[in-house]
matplotlib code that plots the C-alpha trace (Angstrom):
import matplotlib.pyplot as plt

x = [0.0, 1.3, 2.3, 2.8, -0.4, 0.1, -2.8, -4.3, -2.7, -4.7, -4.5, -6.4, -9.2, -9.2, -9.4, -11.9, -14.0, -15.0, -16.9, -19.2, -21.8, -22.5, -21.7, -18.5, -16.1, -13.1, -10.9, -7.3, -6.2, -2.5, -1.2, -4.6, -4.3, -6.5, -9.3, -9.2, -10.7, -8.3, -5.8, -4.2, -5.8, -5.2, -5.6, -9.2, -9.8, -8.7, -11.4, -13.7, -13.9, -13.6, -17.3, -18.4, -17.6, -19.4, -22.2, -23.2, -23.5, -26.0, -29.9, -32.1, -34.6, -38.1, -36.6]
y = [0.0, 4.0, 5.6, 9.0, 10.7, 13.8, 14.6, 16.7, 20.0, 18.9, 23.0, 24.0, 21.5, 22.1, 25.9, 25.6, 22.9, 25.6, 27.5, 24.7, 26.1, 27.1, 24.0, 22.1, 19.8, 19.3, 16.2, 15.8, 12.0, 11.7, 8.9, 9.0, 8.6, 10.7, 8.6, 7.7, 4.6, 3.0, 4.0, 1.5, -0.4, 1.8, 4.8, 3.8, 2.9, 7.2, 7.9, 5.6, 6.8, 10.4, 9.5, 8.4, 11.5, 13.2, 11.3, 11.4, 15.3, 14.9, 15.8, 12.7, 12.7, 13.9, 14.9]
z = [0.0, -0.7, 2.1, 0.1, -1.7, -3.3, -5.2, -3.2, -1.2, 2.3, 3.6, 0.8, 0.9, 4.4, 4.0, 1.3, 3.1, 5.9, 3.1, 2.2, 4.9, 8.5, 10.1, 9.0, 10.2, 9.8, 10.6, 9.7, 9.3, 9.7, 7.2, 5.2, 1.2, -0.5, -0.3, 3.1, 3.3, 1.2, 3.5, 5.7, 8.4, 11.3, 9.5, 8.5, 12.2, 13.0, 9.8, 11.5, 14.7, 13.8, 11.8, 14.7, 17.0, 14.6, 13.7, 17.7, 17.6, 15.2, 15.8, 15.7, 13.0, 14.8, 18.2]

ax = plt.figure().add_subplot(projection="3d")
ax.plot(x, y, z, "-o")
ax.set_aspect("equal")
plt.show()
C-alpha cells in the first residue's frame, strides 16, 4: 500500500472545506491517502472513529 499521496494539497481543501456552509467539520487524518478509506488499516480505524464523533453530535430525525 502508498504511504505518500500527493494529489491533493490537504490545507487547501481544508481551507476551502470551511466554506461549504455554516456548520462544518473538519478532521485531519495523519497517514490518510486521498481517499481515506483506502488508506491502511489503522488509518481507516482514526477515519472511523472520527465518523463516529461526529455522527453522535448529530440531531435525531423527529426529536
Amino acid at each position: 500500500m502508498t504511504h505518500v499521496d500527493v494529489a491533493l494539497n490537504v490545507d487547501a481543501v481544508a481551507h476551502r472545506a470551511l466554506s461549504l456552509g455554516d456548520d462544518v467539520s473538519v478532521a485531519r487524518i495523519h497517514g490518510a491517502l486521498h481517499d481515506v478509506m483506502l488508506s491502511e488499516p489503522r488509518v481507516r480505524e482514526t477515519a472511523y472513529t472520527a465518523i463516529r464523533r461526529w455522527a453522535r453530535t448529530l440531531p435525531l430525525p423527529g426529536a
